[in-house]
Structures are given as C-alpha cells and as structure tokens.
C-alpha positions in Angstrom: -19.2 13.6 30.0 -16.7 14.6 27.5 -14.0 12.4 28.7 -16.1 10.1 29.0 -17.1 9.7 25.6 -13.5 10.4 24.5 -12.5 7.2 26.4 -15.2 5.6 24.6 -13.8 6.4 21.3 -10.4 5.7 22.0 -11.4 2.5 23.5 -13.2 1.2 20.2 -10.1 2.0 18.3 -8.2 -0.6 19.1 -4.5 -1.8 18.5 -2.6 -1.4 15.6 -3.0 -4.8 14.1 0.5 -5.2 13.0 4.2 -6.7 14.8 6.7 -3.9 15.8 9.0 -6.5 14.6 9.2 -7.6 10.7 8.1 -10.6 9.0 10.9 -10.6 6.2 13.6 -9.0 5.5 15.8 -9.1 2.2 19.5 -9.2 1.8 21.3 -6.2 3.7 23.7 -4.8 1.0 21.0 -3.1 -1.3 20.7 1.0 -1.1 17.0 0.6 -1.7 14.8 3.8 -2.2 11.5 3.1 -4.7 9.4 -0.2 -4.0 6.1 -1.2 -5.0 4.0 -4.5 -4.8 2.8 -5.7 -8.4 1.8 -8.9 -9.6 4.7 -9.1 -11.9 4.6 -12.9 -13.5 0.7 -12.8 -13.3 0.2 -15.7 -11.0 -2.2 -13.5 -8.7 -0.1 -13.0 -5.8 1.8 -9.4 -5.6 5.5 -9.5 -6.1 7.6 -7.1 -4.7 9.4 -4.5 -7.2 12.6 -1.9 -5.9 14.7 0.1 -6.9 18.4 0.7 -5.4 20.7 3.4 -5.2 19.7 6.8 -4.2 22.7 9.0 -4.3 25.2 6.4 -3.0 26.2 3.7 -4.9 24.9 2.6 -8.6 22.7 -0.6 -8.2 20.2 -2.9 -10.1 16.4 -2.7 -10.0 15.0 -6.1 -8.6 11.6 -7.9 -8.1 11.3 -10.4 -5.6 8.5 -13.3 -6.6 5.7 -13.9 -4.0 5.5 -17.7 -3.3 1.8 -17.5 -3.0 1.6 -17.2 0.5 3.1 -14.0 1.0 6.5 -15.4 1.8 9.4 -13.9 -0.6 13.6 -15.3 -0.7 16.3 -13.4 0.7 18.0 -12.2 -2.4 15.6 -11.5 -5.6 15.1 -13.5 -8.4 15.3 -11.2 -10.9 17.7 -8.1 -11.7 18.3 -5.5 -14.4 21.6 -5.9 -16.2 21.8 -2.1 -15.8 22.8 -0.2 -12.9 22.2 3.6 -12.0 21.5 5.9 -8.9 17.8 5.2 -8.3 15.4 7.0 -7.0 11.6 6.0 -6.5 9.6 4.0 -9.5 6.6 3.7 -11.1 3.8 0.9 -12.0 1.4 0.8 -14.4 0.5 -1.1 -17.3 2.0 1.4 -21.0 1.1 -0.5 -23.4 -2.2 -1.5 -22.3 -1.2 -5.6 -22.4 -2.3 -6.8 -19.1 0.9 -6.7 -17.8 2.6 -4.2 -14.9 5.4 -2.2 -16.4 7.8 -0.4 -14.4 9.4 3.3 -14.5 12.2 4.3 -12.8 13.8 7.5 -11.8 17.7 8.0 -12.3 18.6 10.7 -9.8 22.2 11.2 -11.2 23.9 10.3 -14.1 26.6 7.7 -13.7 29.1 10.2 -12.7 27.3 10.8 -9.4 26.6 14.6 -8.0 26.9 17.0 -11.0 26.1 14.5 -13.9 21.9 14.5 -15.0 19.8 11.5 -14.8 16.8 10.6 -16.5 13.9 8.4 -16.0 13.2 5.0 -18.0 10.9 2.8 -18.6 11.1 -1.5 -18.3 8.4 -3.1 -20.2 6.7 -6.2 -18.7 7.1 -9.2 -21.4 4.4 -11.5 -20.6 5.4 -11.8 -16.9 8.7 -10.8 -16.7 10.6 -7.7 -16.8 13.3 -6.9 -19.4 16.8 -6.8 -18.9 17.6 -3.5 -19.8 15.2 -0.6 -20.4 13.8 0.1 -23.8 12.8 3.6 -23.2 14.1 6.5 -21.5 13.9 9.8 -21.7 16.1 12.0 -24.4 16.2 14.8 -22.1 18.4 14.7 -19.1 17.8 15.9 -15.4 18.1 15.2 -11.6 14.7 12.9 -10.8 14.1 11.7 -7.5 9.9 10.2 -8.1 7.8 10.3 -11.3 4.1 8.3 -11.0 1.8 7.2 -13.7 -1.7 9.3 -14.3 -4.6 9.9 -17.4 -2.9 13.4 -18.2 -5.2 14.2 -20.9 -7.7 11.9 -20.5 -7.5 9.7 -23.6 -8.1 6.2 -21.2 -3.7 5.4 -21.1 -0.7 6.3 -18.7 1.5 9.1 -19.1 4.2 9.8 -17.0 4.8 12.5 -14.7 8.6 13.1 -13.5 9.1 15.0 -10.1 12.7 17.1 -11.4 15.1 18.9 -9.0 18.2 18.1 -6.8 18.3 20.6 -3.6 21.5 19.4 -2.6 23.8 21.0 -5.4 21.4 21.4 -8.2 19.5 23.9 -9.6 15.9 24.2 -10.6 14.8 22.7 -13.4 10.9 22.0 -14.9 8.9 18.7 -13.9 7.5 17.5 -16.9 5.3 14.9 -18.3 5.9 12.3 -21.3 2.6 11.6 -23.0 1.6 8.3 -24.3 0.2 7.4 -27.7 -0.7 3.9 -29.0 1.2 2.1 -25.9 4.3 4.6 -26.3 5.8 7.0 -24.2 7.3 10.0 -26.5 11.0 10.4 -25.2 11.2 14.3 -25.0 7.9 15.7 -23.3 4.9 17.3 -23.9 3.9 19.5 -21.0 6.4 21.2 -18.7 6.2 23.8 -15.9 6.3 27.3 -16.3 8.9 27.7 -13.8 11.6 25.4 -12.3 11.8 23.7 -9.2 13.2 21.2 -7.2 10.6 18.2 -6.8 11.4 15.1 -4.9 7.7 13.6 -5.3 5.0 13.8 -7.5 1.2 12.0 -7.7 -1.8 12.3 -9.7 -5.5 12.8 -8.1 -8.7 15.0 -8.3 -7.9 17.4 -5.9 -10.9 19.3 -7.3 -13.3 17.3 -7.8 -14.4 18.1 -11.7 -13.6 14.3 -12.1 -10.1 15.0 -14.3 -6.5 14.1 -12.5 -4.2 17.2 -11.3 -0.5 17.0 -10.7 0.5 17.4 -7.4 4.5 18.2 -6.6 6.6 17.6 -3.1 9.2 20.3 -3.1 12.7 20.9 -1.6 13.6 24.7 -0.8 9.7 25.8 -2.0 5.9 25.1 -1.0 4.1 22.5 -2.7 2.3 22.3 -5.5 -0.7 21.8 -7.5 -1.3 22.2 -11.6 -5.1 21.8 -12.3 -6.8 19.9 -14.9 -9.3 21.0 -17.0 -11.2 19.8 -20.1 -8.2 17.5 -20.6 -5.9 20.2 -20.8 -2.9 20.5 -17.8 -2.0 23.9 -16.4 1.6 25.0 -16.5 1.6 27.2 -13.3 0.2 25.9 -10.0 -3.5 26.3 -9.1 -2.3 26.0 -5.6 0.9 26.3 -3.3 1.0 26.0 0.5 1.7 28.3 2.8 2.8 27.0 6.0 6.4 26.5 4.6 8.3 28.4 2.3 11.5 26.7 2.5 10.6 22.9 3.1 12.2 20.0 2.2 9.5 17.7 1.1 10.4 14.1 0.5 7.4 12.3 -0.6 3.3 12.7 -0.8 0.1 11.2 -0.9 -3.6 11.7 -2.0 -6.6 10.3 0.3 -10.1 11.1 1.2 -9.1 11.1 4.7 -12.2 12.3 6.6 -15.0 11.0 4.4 -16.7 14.2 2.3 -15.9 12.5 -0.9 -13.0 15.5 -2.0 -9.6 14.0 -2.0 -6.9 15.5 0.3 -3.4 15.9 0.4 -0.2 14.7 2.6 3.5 15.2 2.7 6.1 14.9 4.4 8.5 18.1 5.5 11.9 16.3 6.2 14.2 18.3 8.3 17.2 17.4 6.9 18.6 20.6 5.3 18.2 24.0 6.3 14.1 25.4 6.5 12.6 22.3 6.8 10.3 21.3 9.7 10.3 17.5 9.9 6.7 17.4 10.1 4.1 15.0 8.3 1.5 17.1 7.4 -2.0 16.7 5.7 -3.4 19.5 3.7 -7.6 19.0 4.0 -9.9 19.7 1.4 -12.8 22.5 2.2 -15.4 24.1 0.3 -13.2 26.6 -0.7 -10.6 23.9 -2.2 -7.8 22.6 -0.7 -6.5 24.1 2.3 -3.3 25.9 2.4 -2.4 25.4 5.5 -2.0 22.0 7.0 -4.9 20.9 9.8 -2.7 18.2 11.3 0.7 17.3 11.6 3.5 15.9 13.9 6.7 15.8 14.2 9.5 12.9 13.5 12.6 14.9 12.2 13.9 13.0 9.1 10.6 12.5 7.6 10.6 10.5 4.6 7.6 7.9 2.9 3.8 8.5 3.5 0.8 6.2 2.7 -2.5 5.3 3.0 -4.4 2.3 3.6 -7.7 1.6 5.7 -6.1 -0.6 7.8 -9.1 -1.0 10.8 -11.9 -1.3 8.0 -13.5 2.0 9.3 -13.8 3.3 6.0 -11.1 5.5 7.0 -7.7 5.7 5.5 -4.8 5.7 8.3 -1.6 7.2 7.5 1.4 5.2 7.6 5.1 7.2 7.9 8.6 6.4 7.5 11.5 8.5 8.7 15.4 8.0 7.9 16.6 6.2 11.2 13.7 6.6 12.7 11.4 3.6 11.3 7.8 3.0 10.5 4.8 4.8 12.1 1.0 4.0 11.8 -1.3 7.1 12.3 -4.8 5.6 13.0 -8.0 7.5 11.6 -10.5 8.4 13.4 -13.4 9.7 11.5 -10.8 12.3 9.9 -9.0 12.9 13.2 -5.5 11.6 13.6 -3.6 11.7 17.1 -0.4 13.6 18.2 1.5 10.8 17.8 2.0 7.6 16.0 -0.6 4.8 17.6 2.5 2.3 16.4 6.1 2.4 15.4 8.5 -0.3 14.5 11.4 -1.8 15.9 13.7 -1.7 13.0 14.9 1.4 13.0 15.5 1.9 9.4 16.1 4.1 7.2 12.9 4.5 5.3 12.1 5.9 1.4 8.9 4.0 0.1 6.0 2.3 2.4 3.3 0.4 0.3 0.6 -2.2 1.0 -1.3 -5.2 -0.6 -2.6 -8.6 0.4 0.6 -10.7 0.3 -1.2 -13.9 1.6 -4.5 -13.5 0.0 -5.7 -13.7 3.7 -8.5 -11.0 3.0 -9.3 -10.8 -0.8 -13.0 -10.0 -1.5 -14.5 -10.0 -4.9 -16.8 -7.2 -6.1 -18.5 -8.6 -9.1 -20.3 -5.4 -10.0 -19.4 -2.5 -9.1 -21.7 0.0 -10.5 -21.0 3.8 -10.7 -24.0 6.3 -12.1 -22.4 7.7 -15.6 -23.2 11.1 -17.2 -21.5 11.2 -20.6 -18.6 13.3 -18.9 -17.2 12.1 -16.4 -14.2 9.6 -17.2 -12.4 9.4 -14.1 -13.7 7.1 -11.3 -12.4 5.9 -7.9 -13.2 3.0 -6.3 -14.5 2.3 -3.0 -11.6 0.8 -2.0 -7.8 1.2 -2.1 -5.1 -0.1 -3.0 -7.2 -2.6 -5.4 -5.8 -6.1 -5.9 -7.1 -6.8 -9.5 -9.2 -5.0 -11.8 -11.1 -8.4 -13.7 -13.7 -6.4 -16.2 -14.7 -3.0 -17.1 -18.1 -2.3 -19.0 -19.3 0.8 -19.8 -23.1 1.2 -20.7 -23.5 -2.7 -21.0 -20.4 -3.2 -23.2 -17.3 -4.4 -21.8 -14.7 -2.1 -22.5 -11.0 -3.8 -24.0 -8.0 -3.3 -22.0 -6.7 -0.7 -24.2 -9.8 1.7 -22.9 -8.9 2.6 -19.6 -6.0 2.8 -17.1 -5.8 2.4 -13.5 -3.5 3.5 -10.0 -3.6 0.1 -8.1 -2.4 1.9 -5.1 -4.6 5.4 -5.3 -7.4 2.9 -6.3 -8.7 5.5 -9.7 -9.9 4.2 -13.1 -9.5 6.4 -16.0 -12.0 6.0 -18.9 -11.3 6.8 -22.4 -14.9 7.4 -23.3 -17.4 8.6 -20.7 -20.3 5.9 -19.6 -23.7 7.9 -20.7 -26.0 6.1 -17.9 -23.9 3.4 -16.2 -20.0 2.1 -15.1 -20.0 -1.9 -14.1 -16.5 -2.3 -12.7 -15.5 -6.3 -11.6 -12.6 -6.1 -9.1 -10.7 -7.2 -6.2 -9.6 -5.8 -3.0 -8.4 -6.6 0.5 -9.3 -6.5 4.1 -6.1 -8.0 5.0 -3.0 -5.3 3.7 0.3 -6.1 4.5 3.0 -3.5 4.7 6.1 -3.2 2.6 9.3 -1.1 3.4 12.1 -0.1 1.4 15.3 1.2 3.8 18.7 3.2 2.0 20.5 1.9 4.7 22.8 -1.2 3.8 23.0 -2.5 6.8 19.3 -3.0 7.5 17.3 -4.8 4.8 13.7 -4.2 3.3 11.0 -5.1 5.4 7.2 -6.6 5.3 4.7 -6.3 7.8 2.5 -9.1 7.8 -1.0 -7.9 8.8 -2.8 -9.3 12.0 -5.3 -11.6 11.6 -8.9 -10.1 11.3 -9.6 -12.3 14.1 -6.6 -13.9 16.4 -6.9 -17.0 17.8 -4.8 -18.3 21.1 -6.0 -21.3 23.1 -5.1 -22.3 26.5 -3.7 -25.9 26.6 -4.9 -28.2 29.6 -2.8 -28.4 32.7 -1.8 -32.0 31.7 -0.5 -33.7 28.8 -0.6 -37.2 29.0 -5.0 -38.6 29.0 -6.1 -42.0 29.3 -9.4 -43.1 28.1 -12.0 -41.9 29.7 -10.3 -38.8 31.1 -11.9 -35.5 30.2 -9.2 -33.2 28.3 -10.5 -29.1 29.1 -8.5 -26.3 27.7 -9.8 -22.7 26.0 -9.9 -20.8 22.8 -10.3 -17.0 22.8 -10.8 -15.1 19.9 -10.0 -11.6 19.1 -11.0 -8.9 16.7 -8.9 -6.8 14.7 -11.7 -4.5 13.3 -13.4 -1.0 13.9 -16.1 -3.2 12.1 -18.6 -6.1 13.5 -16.8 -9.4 12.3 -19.1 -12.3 11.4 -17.0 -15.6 12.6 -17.3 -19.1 13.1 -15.7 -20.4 16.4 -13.7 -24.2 15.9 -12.8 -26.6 17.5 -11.0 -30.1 15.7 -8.9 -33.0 16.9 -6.2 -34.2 15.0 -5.3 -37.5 15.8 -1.6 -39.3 14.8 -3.3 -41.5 12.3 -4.8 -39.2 10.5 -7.7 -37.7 9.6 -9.9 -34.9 11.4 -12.5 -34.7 14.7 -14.5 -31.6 14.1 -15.5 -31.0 18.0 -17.1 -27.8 17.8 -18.4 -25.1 14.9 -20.0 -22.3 16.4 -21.2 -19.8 14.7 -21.2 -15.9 15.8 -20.3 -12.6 15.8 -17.6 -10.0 17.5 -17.6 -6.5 18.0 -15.4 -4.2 16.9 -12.0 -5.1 18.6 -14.4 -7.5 20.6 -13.2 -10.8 22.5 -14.7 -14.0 23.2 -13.6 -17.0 24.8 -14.8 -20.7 24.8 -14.0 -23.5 27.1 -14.2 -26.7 25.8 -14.2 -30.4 27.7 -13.5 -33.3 25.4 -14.5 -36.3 27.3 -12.5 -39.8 25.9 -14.4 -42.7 25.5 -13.8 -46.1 28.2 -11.3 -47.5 25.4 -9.6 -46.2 23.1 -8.9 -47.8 19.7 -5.6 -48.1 18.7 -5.9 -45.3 16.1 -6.4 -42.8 18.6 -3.7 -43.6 21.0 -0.3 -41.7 20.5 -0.2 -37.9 20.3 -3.4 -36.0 19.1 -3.1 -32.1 17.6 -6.0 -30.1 19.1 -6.8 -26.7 17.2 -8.9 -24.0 17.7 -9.6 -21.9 14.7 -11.2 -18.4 13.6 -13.4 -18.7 10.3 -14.6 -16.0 8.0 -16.6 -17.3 5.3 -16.2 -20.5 5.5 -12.4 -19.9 5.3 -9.5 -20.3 8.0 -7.9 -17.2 8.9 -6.0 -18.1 11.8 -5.7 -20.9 14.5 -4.0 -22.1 17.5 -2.7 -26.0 18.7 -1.2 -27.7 21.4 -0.7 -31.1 21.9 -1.4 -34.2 23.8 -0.3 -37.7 24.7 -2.9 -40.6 24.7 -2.5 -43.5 26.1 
C-alpha cells in the first residue's frame, strides 16, 4: 500500500517544466558573479542587472533591457564607466522614488588579493542607472554579498554587507549602513560583535515576531543569525548551526518551504576549500525555532547559488541550485519534502554564482487588486502570498493609501515593510507570476549567462495530416494534444483556427475545459472542404491549435497545407 501511494505521489509531480538547454545566452567574455531581474527603465518588463568580476579580472556592471517579450541582446545596453572585482548585488528602491536602485559588492580593491573593497551604491535616475556610483562606503573591507532589509523598521532600505575573504583574509565584522531620508550613511551603524568571514547575507523573519533578522553564509564558521527585536538588531547571533564548523558557505536563502507559515533557511556548503561538505542544505523551522541541524540536504561538490520559486503552483517553494562546473539543479517540493537528487539539471555546465526568477514574457502575470492582511497596530512587516512579486501597484493602510516613501519591499523574498503599523486592516494591490523564468549568472568566460524560459502552463503539439496537398471537398484530419504543466487543476480553452494565404482567420473549434494536474488531453479534428473552393482559399492555409487561459494564448502549434 505504501508504494503504492508513493507512486501516486511521485506520479502527480510531474516534470520539471523547463529546457535542459538555455534560451539566451549573453556575450562569453564577462566574469559574471551577482545578477538580478529588475524592471530597470520602467516599461513593465524585468530587465536583467549583473555584476562582473569576482576575484579575476576588474569589469563593469551591466543591465540588459527586456524587449517586452522576454527576449534580451547579446552584449548589454548599458554599462558603468567604472570597473572593480564584483561580487553579488543588491535591488531595491533607496530613495523611495519608484525606481530600482542597485548595490554592489567590491570584493577587492583594485589591486586584487590583499587590497580591501567596499560596497556602493548606483542610483536609478528615472529609468536609467548612473554611470558611476554616487555612494559607497568610507570604510573599506573584503565583500562578497550585501542585500537590502527594514533594519529598524522605519518603512526604508538599509543595507546589510556580508564581510570576510577565506582565502587570504582575515575576519572582519558584517555591518549595516542605515538609511535616513533616502540616504545611505557611508560609515555604519550596527556591526557584529565578532568578525567573520561572510560570503552571503539576507533578511527575513526567522522568528516570527513580524520584524526582519540578519541571516549570514559563512566561510571557515557555522552560520548565522542576529535577531530583531522592538526595532533594535542584536550584535551576537541568536543562532549558529551545528552540523558544520568549518564550512564554506557560498550563498543562502529564506522560504517557507513546508507550509507552517515560519520561514526557513537554506545554504549552500561549497567544498571548495578545506572543511566544507559540498552540500545544499535547508535548516527547518520548529516550535522550538529554527533547527540547528539541517533536515535535508545533498550533495553536488562546488555548491554555489540557491533559490526559491513555486515553480509547479503547489503552493510550495522548489529549490533551485547552482554549482561551479557543475550547472543548474531544480529540487521539486513536495509538501516540504525534497528528493535525494535534483528532479532536473542543465546542460550548460557552467560555472554558477547567482540563480533568480521573474516573468520575462508576461506569459503568467496575475493581478491581485486587493490584497488584504488583518492589522493589529504592531505588526509592520508583511509577506505576501506569493514570491518573487512582479509589481507592487498600491499600498493602503486602514483605508488610506500609503505614499511610496512609507514602506519598502524584497521583490524576490516577496516582504513589505511598513513604516507605521495598520490598526485593523493592510490592502496591498500587486502583481505576480505563474509563469517564472530562470536567470543564471556563470564566472566562467567561456560560457555566457543564461535564461530559462519557463514551460508553458499548458503545451500544445498537434499532429499534422498524413498529406499535404487537399482539394475541395477532401476532409483534412490531424490532432492537437494538450499538456499541463501544473501540480494545480488548469482551467483551458482547447482551439482550433485556419489561417488561410489571403488573410484573415477560420475559428474551427473553441472548446472549453479543464486538465488535471500534469493532465493530458487530445483532440482530433476533421475539417471537411467545401465542393469549390473560392479563389481566396486556394494556396497554402496555416492550421493552429492553441492552449487558452483566460481568454489569452499561451502557447500553440501549426503545420501547414497546400490547397488546390
């Protein structure tokens, strides 16, 4: 009975609803390690942001401008005039405009190994970057990640900054730059109590009291985790794990991944130098807080970039991994299990630093007019249903709607931060996506960075008649078949339309119906010609079958034929 209903389960998985080969890749000369989507130029689509250089060769940060339909160029279109060692960036709006900025880690100083970086900031002028950074930090240190967070709950972005180099380095304090009025102080406000050497570092309510903690990815240590509290940040960890004294953590992530509402934590254990284990591993949240031991993990060696994304609509966040030359994996979620090994990998074997996800194409964009969260004249920090968010449109808070310079947002950890509490009620008008696509960014200069274009929520393939040449009055048959890519019930219109040479469009069939999760259905069709054919229609006719979701096209399928 038990492997029977195991079958069962694995069965309604499904595949992973992504090409092992990529979509786009960018020029092969860049030493990319951060990347994010952002809608940079505010047209609506998500433009892709990097940062090159890691510890090999000084090199520009770029964005590369979405075309609309998730297509971007080869080389980007816009570059810093500066160049440094980069490590992973930042996004999130300063100065409260409307508009993305970007921080940037500088993991050395120009001088390479031995010389300090810093991390900087490039302010977003009305859709478009500047040139040159005008803010950085006045203190100087090896940085490898920083990430954006409410630190002290006042509604704006501060910036955290992950500090350490394992390789030659020592220890040194991660810190955090507070903001006031838009601004970013240049020396900061909070540090550790002790030094380390962080690679990674994100924000999230790992306990639940509804205020952002800091959590660190270490090299030569455990991780990390400094509580929040009444606004006020901790200066020695709350928590530290366990399992590994002497990892070498590359790079984290914070999820709900099995659905109890507590937010959990992932990392990745690269085995690069000495101690580390080469593990992903996910750290679960329990009644008595967050576990110090990880309850899953596997093994890939060179570990490198997590992420996490419901990728099935389940309502459960799958992990996605990188590893230098070893390429992408996708971990799907099962109700907060995840298997021994990667349900998917890619082809490209690249050498991965940043995985992160967004609707590219608009192919799955759904608007939540209203979202409404119950307030208690406390509480300040929210997440939303759904993550990464594509747009936040409106924020009201007891009935009034709330300026932009009121609250703060992660697009990708999908958390709004207020700066005054709702009393009875939070109305929050946004956008997300059933339809994320994947970006990678790769340190190898041979190989490029890479998209993943995301399946279809239902595919379409038809099977063309036998013959291609008709004459009036013979009967042209052929097939559509429709698959799902859901763990959900997908409601779909089947269609069918001619498209003759003249122009113009034959709508032949519109069926309406439903599939199961990862369900199939197939359709034959016989188009009979009339006894004459009017000149019009003579000459070579498009036939297409098509899946629709609300009324829209999401994918289709053509062949073609020959009337005479």
């Amino acid at each position: 009975m038990f492997v029977v209903a195991l079958s069962l389960l694995l069965a309604a998985q499904g595949p992973a609803p992504f090409s092992r080969t990529a979509d786009w890749e960018s020029y092969t000369s860049g030493v990319t390690t951060g990347g994010s989507f952002a809608d940079i130029n505010g047209d609506g689509h998500m433009d892709m942001v990097v940062a090159n250089g890691n510890d090999i060769s000084r090199q520009h940060v770029e964005v590369y401008y979405n075309d609309g339909a998730g297509n971007f160029p080869n080389s980007p279109q816009w570059q810093s005039a500066d160049i440094d060692y980069h490590g992973h960036l930042a996004v999130g709006d300063v100065d409260q405009d409307g508009w993305p900025d970007v921080a940037v880690s500088v993991f050395l100083g120009p001088s390479g190994f031995g010389d300090l970086g810093r991390v900087k900031l490039y302010r977003n002028l009305g859709g478009a970057l500047e040139s040159s950074p005008s803010w950085e930090s006045a203190d100087r240190f090896y940085t490898f990640g920083c990430a954006f967070g409410d630190a002290d709950g006042d509604g704006d972005l501060d910036l955290a900054v992950a500090v350490g180099e394992a390789y030659y380095g020592a220890p040194a304090k991660n810190r955090v730059y507070y903001n006031t009025a838009g601004s970013l102080e240049t020396t900061p406000s909070w540090m550790a109590s002790s030094a380390d050497h962080a690679m990674d570092v994100m924000w999230g309510d790992l306990t639940g009291n509804g205020e952002l903690d800091l959590a660190f990815v270490t090299a030569g240590r455990q991780n990390t985790v400094y509580y929040q509290s009444g606004g006020s940040l901790a200066t020695t960890p709350g928590w530290s794990s366990t399992d590994n004294g002497n990892q070498n953590g590359n790079n984290g992530a914070i999820a709900d991944v099995d659905g109890d509402g507590d937010m959990d934590l992932c990392v990745s254990d690269n085995n690069q130098l000495s101690g580390g284990q080469g593990l992903y591993k996910i750290y679960l949240q329990g009644p008595g807080g967050l576990a110090t031991n990880p309850y899953w993990s596997d093994f890939q060696g060179y570990v490198s970039a997590v992420a996490f994304a419901d990728t099935l609509l389940d309502g459960s966040p799958d992990l996605f991994g990188g590893a230098w030359w070893g390429g992408t994996f996708l971990y799907m979620n099962q109700a907060g299990a995840f298997p021994s090994s990667p349900d998917w990998d890619s082809q490209e074997n690249s050498v991965v630093e940043a995985l992160f996800l967004a609707d590219l194409d608009s192919a799955g964009l759904v608007h939540e007019p209203a979202m409404s969260f119950v307030g208690n004249s406390v509480q300040q920090l929210f997440y939303l249903p759904h993550a990464p968010i594509h747009e936040i449109q409106q924020v009201a808070v007891d009935g009034v709607v709330m300026p932009q310079s009121s609250w703060s947002m992660d697009r990708e950890a999908g958390w709004l931060s207020l700066a005054v509490a709702p009393q009875s009620l939070l109305e929050v008008d946004y956008t997300w996506s059933t339809s994320l696509d994947l970006g990678v960014t790769n340190w190898d200069s041979s190989v490029g960075n890479l998209v993943f274009l995301r399946d279809p929520l239902v595919e379409v393939s038809v099977t063309p008649p036998a013959a291609s040449v008709f004459s009036a009055g013979d009967t042209i048959s052929f097939q559509g078949h429709w698959q799902s890519t859901t763990a959900r019930t997908e409601t779909v219109t089947f269609a069918a339309a001619g498209f003759p040479a003249a122009g113009g469009m034959r709508v032949l069939s519109l069926v309406p119906g439903s599939l199961a999760p990862f369900g199939q259905q197939t359709l034959p069709f016989q188009i009979t010609l009339p006894a004459q054919l009017p000149p019009p229609f003579l000459g070579t006719t498009t036939f297409t079958v098509a899946s629709l979701v609300d009324g829209a096209p999401i994918d289709s399928s053509s062949f073609q034929v020959t009337l005479q």
